[in-house]
PDB file of the backbone (N, CA, C, O) and the ligand in Angstrom, with CONECT records:
HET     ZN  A 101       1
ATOM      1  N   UNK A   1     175.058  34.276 -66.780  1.00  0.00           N
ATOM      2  CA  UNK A   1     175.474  32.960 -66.318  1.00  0.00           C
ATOM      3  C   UNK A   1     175.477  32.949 -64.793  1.00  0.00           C
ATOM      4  O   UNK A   1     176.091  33.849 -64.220  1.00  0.00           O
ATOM      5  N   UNK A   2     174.938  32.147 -64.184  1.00  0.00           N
ATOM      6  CA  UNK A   2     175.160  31.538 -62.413  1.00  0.00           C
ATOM      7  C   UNK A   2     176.158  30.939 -62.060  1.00  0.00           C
ATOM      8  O   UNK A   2     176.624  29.826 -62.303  1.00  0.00           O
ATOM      9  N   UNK A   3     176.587  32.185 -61.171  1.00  0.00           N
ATOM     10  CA  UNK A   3     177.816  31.302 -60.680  1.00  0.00           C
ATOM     11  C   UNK A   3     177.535  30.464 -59.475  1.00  0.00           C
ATOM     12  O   UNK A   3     176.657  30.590 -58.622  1.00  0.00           O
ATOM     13  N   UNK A   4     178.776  29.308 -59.646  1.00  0.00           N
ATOM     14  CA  UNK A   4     178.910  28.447 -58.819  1.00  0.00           C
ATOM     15  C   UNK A   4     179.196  28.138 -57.578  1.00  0.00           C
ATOM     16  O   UNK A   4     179.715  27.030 -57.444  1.00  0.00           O
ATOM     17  N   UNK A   5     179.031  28.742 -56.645  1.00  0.00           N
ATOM     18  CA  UNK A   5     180.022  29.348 -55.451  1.00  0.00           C
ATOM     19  C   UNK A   5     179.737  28.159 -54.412  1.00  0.00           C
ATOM     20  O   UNK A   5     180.274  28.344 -53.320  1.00  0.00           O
ATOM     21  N   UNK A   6     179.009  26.993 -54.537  1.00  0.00           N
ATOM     22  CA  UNK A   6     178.960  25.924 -53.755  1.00  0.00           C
ATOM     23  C   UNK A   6     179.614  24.167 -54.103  1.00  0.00           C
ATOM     24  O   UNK A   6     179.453  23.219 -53.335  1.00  0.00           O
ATOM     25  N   UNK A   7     180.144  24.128 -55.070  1.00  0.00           N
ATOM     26  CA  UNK A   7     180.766  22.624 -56.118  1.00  0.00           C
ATOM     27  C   UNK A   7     182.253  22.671 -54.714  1.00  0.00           C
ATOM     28  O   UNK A   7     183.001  23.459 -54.134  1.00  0.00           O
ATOM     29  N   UNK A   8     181.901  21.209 -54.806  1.00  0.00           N
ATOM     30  CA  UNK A   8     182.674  21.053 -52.994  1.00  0.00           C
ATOM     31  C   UNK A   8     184.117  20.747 -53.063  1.00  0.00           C
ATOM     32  O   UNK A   8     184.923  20.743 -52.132  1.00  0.00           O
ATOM     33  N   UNK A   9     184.382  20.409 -54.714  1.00  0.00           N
ATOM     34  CA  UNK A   9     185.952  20.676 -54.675  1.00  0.00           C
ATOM     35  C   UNK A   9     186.259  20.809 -56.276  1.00  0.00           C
ATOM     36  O   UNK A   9     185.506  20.804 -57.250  1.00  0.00           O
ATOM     37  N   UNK A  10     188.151  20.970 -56.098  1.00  0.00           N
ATOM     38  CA  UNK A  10     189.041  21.405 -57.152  1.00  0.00           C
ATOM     39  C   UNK A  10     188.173  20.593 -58.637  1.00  0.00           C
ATOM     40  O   UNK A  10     187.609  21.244 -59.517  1.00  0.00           O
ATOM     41  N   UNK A  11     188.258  19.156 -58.602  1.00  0.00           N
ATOM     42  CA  UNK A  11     187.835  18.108 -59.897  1.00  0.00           C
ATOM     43  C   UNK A  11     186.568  18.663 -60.087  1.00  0.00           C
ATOM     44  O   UNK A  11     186.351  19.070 -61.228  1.00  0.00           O
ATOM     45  N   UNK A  12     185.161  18.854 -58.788  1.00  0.00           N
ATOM     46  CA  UNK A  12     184.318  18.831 -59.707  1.00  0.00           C
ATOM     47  C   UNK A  12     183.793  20.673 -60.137  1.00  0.00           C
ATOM     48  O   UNK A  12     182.703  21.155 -60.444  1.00  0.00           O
ATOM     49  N   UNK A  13     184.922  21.167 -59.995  1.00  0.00           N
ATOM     50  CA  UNK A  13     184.348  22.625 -60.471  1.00  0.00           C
ATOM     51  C   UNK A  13     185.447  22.694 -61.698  1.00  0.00           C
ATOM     52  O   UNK A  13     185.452  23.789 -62.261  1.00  0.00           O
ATOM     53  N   UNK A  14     186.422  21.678 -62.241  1.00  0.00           N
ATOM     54  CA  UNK A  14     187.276  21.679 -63.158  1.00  0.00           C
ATOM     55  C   UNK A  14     186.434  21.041 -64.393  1.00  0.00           C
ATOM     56  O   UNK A  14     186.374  21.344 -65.585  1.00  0.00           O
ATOM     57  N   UNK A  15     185.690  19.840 -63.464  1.00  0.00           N
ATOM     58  CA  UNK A  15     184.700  19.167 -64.712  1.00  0.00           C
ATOM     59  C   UNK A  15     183.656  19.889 -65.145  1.00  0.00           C
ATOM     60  O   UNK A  15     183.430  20.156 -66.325  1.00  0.00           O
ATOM     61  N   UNK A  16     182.932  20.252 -64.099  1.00  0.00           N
ATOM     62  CA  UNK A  16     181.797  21.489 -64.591  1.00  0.00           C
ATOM     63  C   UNK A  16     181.941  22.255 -65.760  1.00  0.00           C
ATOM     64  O   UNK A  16     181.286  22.051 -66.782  1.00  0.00           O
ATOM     65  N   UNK A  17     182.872  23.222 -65.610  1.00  0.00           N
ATOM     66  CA  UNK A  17     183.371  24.235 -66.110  1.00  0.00           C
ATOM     67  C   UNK A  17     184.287  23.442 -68.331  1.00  0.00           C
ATOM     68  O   UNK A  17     184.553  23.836 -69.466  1.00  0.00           O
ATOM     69  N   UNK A  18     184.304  22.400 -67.569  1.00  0.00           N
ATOM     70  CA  UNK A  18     184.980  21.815 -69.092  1.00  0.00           C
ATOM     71  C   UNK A  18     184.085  21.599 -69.641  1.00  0.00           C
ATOM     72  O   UNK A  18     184.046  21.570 -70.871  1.00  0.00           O
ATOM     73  N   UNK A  19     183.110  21.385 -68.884  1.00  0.00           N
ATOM     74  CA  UNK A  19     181.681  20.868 -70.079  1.00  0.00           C
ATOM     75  C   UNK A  19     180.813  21.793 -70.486  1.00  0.00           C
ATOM     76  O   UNK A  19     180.065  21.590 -71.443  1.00  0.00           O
ATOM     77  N   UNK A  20     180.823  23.045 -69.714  1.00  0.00           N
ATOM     78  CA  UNK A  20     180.128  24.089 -70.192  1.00  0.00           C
ATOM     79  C   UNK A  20     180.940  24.932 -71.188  1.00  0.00           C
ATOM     80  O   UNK A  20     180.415  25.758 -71.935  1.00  0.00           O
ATOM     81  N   UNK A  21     182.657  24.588 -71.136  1.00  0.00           N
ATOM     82  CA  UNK A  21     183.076  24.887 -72.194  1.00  0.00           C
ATOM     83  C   UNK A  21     182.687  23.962 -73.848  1.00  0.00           C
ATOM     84  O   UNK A  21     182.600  24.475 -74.964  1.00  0.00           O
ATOM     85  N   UNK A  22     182.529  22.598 -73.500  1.00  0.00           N
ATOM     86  CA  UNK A  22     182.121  21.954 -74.462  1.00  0.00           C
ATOM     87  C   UNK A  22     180.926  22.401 -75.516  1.00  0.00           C
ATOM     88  O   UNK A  22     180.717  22.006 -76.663  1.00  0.00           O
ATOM     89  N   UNK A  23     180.186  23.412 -74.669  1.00  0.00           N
ATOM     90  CA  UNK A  23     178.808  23.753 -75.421  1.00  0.00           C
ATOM     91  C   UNK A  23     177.634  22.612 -74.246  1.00  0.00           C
ATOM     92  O   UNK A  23     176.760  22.129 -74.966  1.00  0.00           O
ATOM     93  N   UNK A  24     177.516  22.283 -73.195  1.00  0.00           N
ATOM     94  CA  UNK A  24     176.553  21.816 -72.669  1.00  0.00           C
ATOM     95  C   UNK A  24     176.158  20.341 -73.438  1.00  0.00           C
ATOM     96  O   UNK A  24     176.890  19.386 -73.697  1.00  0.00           O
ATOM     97  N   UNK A  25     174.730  20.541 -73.692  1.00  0.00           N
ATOM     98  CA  UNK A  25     173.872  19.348 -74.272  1.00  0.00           C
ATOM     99  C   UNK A  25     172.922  20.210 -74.840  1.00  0.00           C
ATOM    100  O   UNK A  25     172.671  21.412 -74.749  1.00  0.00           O
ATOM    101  N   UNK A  26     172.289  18.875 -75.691  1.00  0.00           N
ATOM    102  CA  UNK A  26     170.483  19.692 -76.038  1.00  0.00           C
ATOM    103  C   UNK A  26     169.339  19.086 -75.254  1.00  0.00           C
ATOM    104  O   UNK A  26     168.167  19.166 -75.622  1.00  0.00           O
ATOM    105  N   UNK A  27     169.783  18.417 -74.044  1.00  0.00           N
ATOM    106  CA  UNK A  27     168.383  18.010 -73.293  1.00  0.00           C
ATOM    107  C   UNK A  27     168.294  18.902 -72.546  1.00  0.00           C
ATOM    108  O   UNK A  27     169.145  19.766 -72.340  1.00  0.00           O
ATOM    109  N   UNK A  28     166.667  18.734 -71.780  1.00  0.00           N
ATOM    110  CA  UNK A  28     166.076  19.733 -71.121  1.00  0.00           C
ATOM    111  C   UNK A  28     166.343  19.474 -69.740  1.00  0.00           C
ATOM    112  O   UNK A  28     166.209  18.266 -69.548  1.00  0.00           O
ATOM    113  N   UNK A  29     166.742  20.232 -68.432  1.00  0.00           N
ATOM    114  CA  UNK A  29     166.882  20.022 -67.525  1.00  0.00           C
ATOM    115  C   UNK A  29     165.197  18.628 -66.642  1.00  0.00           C
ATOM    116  O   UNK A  29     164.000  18.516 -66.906  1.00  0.00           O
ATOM    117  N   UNK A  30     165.972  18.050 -65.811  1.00  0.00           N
ATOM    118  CA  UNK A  30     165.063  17.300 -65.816  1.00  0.00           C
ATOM    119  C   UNK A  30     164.489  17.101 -63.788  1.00  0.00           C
ATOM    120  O   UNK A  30     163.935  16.203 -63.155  1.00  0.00           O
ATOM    121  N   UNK A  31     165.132  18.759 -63.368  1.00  0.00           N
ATOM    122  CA  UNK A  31     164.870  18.641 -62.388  1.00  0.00           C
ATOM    123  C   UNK A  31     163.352  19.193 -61.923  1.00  0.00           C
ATOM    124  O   UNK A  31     162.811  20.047 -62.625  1.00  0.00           O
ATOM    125  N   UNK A  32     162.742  18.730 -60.830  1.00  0.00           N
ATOM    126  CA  UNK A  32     161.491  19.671 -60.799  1.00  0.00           C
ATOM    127  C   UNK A  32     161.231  20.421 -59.536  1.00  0.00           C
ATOM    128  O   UNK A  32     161.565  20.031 -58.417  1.00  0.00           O
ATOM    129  N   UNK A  33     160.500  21.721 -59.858  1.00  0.00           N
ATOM    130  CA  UNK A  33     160.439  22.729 -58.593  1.00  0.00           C
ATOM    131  C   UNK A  33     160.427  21.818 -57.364  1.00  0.00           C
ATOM    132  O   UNK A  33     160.708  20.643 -57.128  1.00  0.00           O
ATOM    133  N   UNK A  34     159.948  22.945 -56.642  1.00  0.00           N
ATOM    134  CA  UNK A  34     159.143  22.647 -55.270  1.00  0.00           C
ATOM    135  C   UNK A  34     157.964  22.722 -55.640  1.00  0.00           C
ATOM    136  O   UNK A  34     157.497  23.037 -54.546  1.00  0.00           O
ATOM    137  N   UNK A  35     157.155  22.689 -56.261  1.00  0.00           N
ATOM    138  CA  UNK A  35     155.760  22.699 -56.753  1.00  0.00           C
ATOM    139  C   UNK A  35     155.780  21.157 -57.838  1.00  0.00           C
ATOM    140  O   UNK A  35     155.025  21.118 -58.809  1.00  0.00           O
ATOM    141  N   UNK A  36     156.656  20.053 -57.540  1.00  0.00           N
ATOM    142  CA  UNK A  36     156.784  19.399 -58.479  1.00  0.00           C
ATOM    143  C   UNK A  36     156.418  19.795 -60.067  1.00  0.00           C
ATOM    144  O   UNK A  36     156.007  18.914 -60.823  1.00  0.00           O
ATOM    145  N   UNK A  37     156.650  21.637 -60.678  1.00  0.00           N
ATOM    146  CA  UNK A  37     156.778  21.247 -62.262  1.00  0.00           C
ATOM    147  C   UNK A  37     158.148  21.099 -62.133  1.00  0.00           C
ATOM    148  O   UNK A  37     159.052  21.237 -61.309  1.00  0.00           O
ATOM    149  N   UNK A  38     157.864  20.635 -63.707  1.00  0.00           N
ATOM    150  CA  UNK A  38     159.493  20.395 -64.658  1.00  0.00           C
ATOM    151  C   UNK A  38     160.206  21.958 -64.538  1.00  0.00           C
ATOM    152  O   UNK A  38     159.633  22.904 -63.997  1.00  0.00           O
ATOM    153  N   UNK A  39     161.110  22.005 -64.946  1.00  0.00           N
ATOM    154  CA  UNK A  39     161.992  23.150 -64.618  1.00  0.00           C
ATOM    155  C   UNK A  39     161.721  23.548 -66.367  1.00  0.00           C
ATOM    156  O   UNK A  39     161.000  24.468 -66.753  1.00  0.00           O
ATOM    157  N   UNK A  40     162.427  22.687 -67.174  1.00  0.00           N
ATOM    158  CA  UNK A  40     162.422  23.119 -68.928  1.00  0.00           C
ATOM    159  C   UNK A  40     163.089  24.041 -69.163  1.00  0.00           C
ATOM    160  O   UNK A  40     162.836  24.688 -70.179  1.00  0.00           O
ATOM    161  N   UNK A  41     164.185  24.430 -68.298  1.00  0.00           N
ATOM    162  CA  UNK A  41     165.550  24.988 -68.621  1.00  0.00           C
ATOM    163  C   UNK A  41     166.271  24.166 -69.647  1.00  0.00           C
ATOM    164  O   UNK A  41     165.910  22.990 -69.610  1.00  0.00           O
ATOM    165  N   UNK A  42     167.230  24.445 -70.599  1.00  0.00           N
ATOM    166  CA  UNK A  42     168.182  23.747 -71.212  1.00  0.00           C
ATOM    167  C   UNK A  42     169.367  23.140 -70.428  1.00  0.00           C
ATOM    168  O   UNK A  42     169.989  23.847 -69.636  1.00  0.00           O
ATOM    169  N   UNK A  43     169.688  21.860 -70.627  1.00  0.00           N
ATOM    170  CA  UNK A  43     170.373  21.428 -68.940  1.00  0.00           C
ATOM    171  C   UNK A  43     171.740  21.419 -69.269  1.00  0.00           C
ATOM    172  O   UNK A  43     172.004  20.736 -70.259  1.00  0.00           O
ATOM    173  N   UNK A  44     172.758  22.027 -68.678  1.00  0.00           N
ATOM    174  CA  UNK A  44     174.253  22.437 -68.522  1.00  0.00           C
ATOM    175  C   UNK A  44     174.914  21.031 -68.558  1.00  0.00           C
ATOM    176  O   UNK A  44     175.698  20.732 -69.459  1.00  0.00           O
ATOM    177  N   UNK A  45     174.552  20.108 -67.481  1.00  0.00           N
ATOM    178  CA  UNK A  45     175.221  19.155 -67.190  1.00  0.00           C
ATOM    179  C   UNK A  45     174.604  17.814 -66.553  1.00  0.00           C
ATOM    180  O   UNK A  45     173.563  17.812 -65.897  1.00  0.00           O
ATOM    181  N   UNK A  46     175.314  16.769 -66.807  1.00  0.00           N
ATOM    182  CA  UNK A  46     174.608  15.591 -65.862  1.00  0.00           C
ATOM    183  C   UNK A  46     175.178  15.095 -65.047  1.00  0.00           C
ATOM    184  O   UNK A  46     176.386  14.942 -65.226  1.00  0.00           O
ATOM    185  N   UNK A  47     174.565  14.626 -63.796  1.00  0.00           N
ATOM    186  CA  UNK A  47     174.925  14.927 -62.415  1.00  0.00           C
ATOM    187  C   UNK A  47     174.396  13.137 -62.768  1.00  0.00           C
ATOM    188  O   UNK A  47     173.629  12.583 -63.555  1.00  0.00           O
ATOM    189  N   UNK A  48     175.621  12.599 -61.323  1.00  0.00           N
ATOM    190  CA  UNK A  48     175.749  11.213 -61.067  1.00  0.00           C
ATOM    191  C   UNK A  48     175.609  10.710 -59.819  1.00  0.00           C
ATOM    192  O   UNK A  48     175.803  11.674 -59.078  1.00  0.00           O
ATOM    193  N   UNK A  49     175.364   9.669 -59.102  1.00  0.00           N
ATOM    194  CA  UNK A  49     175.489   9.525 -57.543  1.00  0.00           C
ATOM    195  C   UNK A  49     175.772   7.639 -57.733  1.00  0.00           C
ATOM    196  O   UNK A  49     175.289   6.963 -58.641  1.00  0.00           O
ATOM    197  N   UNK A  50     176.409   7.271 -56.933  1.00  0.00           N
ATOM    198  CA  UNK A  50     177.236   6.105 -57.126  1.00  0.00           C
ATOM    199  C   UNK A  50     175.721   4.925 -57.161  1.00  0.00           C
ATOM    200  O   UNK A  50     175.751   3.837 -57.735  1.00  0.00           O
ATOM    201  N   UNK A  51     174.847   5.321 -56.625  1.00  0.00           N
ATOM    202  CA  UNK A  51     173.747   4.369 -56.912  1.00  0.00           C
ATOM    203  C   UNK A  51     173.129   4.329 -58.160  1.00  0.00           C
ATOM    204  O   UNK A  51     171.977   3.948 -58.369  1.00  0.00           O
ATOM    205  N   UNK A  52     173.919   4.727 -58.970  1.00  0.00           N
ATOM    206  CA  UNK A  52     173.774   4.852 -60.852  1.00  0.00           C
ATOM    207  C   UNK A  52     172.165   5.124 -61.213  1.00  0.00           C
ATOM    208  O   UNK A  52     171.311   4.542 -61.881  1.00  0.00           O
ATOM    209  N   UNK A  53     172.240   6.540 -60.257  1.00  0.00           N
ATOM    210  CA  UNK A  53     171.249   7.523 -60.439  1.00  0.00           C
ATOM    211  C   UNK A  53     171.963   8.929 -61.292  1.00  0.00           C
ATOM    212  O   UNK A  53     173.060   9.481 -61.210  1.00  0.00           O
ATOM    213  N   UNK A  54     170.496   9.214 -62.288  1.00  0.00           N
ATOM    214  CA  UNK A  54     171.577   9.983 -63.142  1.00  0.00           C
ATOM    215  C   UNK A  54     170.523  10.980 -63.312  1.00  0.00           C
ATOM    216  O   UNK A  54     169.353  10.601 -63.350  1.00  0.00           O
ATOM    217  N   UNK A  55     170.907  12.569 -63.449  1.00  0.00           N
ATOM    218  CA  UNK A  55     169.950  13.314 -64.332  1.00  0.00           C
ATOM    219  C   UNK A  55     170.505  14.712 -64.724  1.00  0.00           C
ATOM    220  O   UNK A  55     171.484  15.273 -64.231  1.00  0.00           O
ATOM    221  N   UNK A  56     169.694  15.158 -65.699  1.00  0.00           N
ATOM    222  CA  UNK A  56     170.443  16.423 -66.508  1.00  0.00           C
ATOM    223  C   UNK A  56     170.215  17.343 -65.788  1.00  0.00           C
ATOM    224  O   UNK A  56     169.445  17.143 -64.849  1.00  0.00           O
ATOM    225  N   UNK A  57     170.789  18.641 -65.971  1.00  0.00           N
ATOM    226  CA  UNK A  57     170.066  19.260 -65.095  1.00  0.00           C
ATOM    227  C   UNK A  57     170.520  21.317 -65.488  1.00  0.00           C
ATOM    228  O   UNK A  57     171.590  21.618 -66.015  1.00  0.00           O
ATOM    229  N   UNK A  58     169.909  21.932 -65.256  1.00  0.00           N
ATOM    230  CA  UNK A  58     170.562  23.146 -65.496  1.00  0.00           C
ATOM    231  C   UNK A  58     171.299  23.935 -64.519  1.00  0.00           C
ATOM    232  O   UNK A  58     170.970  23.602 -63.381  1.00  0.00           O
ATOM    233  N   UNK A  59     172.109  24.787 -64.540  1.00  0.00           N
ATOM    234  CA  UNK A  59     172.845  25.526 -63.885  1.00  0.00           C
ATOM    235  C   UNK A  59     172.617  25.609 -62.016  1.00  0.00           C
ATOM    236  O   UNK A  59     173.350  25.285 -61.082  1.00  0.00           O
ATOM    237  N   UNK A  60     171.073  26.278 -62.101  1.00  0.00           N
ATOM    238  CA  UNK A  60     171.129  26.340 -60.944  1.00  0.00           C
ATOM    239  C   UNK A  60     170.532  24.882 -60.017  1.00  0.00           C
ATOM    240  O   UNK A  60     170.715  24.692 -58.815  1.00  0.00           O
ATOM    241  N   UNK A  61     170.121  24.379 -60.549  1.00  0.00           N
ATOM    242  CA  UNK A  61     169.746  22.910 -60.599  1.00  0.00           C
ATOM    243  C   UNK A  61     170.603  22.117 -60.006  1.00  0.00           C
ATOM    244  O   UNK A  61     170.542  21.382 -59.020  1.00  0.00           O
ATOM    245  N   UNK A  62     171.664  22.471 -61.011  1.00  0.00           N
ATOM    246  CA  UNK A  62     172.984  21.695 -60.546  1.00  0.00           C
ATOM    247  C   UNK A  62     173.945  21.599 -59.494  1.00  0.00           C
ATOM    248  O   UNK A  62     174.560  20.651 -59.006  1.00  0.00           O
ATOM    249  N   UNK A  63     173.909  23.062 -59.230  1.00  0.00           N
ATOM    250  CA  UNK A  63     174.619  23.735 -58.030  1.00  0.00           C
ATOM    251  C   UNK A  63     173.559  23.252 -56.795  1.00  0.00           C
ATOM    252  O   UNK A  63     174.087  22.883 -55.747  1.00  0.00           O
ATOM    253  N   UNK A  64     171.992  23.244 -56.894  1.00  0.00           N
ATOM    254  CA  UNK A  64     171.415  23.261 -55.861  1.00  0.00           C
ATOM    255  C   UNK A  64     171.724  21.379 -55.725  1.00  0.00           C
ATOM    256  O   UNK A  64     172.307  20.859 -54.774  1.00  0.00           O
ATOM    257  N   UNK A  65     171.250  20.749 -56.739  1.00  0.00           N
ATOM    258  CA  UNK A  65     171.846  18.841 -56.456  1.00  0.00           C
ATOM    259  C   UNK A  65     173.004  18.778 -55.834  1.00  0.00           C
ATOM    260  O   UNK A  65     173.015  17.880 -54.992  1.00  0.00           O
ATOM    261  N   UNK A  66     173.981  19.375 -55.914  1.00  0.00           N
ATOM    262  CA  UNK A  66     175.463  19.421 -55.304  1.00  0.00           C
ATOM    263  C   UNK A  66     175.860  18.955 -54.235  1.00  0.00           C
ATOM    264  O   UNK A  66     176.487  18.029 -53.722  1.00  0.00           O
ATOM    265  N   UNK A  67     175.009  20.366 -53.944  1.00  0.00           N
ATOM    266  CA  UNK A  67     174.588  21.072 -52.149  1.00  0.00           C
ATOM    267  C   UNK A  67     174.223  19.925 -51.420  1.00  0.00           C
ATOM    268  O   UNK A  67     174.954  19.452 -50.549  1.00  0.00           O
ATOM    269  N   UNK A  68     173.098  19.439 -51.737  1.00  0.00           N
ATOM    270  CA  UNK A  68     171.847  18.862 -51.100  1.00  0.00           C
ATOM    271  C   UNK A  68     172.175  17.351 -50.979  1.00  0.00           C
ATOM    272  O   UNK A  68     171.932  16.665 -49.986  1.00  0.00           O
ATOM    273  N   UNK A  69     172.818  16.886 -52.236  1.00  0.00           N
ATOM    274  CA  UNK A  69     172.732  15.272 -52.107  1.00  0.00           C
ATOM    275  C   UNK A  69     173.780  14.380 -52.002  1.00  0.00           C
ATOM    276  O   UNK A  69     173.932  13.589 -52.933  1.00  0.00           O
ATOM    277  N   UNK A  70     174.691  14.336 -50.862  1.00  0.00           N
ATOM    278  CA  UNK A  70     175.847  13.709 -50.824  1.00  0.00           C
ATOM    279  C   UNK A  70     175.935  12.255 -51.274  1.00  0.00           C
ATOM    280  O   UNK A  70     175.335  11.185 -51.176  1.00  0.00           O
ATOM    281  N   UNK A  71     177.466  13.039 -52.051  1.00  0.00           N
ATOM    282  CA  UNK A  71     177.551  11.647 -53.187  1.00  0.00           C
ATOM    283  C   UNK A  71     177.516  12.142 -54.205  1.00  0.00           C
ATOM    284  O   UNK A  71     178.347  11.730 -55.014  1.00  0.00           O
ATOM    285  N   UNK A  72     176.716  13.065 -54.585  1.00  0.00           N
ATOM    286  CA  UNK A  72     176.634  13.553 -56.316  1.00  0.00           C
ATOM    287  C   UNK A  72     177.522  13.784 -56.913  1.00  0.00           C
ATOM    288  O   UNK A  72     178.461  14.090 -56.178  1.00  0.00           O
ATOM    289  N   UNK A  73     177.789  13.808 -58.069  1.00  0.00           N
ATOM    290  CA  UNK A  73     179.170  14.451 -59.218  1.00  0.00           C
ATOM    291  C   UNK A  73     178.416  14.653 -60.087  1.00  0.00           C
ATOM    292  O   UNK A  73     177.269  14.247 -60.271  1.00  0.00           O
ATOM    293  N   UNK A  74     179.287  15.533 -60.857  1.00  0.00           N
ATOM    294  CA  UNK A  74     179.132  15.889 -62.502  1.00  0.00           C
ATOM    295  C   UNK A  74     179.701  14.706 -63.121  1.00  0.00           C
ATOM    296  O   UNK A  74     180.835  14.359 -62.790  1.00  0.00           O
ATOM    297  N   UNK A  75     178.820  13.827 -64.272  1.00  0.00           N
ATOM    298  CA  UNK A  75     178.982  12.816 -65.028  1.00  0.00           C
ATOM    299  C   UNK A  75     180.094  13.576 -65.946  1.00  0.00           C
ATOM    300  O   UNK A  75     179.959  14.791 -66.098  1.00  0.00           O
ATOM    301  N   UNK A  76     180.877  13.096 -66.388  1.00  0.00           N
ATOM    302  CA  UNK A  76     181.935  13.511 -67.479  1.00  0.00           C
ATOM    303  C   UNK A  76     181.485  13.153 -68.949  1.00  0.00           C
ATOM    304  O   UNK A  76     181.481  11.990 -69.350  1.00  0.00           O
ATOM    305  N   UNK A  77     181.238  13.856 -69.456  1.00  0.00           N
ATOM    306  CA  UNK A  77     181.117  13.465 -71.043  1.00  0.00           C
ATOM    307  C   UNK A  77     182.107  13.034 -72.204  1.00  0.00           C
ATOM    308  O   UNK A  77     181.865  12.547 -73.308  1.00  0.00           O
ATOM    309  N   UNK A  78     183.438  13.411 -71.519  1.00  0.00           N
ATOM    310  CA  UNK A  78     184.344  13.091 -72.714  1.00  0.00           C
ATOM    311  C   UNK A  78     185.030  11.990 -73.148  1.00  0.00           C
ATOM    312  O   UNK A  78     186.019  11.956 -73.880  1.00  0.00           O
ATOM    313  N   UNK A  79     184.237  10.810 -72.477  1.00  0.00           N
ATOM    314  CA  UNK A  79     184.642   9.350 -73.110  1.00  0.00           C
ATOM    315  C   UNK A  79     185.781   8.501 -72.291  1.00  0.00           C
ATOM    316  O   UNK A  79     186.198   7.348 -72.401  1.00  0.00           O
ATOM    317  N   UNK A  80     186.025   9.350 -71.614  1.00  0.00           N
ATOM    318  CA  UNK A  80     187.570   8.999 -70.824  1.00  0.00           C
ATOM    319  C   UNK A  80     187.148   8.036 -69.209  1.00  0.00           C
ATOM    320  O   UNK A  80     187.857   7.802 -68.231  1.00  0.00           O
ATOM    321  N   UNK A  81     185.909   7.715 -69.466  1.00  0.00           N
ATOM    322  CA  UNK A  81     185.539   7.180 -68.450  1.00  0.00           C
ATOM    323  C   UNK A  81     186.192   6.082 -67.529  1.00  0.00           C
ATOM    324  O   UNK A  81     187.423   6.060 -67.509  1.00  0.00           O
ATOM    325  N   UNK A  82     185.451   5.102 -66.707  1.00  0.00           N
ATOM    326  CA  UNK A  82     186.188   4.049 -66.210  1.00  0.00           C
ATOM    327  C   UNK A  82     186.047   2.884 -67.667  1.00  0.00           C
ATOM    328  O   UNK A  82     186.957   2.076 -67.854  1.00  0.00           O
ATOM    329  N   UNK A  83     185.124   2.920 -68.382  1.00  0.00           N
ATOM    330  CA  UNK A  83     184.954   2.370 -69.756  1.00  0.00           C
ATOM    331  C   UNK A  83     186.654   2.302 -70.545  1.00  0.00           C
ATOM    332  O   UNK A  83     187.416   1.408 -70.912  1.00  0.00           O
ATOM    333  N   UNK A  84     186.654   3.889 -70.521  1.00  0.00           N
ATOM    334  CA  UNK A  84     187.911   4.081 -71.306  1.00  0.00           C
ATOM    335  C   UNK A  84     189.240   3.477 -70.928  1.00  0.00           C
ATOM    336  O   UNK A  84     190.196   3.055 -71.578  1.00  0.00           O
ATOM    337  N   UNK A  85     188.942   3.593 -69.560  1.00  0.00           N
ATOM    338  CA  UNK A  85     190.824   3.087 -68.597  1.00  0.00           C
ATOM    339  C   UNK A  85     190.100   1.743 -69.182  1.00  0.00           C
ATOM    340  O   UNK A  85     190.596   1.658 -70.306  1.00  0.00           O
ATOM    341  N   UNK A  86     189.391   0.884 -69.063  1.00  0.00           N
ATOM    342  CA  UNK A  86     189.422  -0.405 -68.716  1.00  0.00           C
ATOM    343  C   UNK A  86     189.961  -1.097 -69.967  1.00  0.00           C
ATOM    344  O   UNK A  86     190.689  -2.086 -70.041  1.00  0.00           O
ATOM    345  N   UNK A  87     189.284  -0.131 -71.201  1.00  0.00           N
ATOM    346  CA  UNK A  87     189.861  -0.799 -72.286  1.00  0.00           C
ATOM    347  C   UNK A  87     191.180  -0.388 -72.717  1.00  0.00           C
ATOM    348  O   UNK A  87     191.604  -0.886 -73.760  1.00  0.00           O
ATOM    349  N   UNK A  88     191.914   0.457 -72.070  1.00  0.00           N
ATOM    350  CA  UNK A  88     193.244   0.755 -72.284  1.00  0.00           C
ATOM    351  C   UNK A  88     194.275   0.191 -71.547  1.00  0.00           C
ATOM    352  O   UNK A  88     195.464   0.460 -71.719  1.00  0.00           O
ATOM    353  N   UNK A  89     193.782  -0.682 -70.632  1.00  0.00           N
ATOM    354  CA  UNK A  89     194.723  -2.022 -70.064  1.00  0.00           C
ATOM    355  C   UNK A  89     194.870  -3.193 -70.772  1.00  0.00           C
ATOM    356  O   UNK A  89     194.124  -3.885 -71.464  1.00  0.00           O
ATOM    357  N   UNK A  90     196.233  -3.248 -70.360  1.00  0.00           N
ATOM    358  CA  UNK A  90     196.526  -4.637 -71.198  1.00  0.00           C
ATOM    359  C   UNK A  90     196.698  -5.828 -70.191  1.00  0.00           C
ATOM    360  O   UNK A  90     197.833  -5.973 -69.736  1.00  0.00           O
ATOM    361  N   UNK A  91     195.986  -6.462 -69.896  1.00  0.00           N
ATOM    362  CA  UNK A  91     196.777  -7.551 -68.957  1.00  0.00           C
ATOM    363  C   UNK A  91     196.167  -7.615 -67.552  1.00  0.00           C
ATOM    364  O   UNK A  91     196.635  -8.382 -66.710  1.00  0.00           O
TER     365      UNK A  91
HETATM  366 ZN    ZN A 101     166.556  23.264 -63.956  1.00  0.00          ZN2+
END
């Protein structure tokens, strides 16, 4: 396993880490080299950036999107989204 030694704070190395406890996903990472191929790693996690740009991506993939593209997060998978608060207000 690759460790993470660059995720820029406490939440998103708490979220990371919950979802790779989850068991990941079954899509294929969808980042591509520097030679523009596909990577076709199995992808750990999906990474978000507020311009509701989204993509899967694998381990080191992920750590390297992190780094590189301010703004990014790990998308959360467990339903608890802003979806979820919104429908759990009353009023
Ligand atoms: Zn990859």
């Amino acid at each position: 396993m690759v460790a993470v030694t660059y995720v820029r704070d406490i939440d998103t190395s708490r979220a990371f880490y919950e979802l790779l406890a989850q068991g990941g996903t079954t899509a294929t990472c969808q980042v591509r080299d520097i030679h523009a191929l596909p990577c076709e790693k199995k992808a750990d996690v999906r990474l978000a950036d507020s311009e509701d740009g989204t993509v899967w991506a694998c381990l080191p993939h992920a750590e390297e999107t992190l780094v590189t593209v301010p703004g990014a997060f790990i998308a959360s998978q467990d339903g608890q989204g802003i979806a979820g608060f919104l429908s759990r207000r009353r009023g």
